[in-house]
C-alpha positions, 0 to 999 in steps of 0.5 A: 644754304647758299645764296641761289639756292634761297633765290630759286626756293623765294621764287617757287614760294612767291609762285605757289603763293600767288597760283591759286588767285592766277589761275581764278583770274583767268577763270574770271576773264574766260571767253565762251569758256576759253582761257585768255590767251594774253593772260594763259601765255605770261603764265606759261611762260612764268612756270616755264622759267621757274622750271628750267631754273629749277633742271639746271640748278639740279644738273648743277648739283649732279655735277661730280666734284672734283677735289684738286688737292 
């Protein structure tokens, strides 16, 4: 396996691995039953990145290659 696609698979491991205990703090610190939007936005934005990192690695390997030999 190549080397960015270990980094990418440690990142969305690392994630899944800590989502559960995220999403119980923000429950923890709701107000009137809202969520905290200082804990909501880093959240969001964590998953938003992982996501884009994970479209544009697939665009990579949808990529045809091309052999020049």
């Amino acid at each position: 396996m190549i080397e960015k696609d270990l980094l990418l698979l440690a990142r969305m491991s690392k994630v899944n691995q800590n989502l559960g205990l995220v999403v119980l703090e923000l429950l923890k610190y709701q107000d009137g039953g809202e969520l905290p939007a200082a804990g909501l936005r880093p959240l969001g934005e964590l998953l938003a990145d992982l996501a884009m990192d994970m479209i544009i690695r697939a665009d990579e390997l949808s990529q045809p290659v091309i052999d020049a030999t």
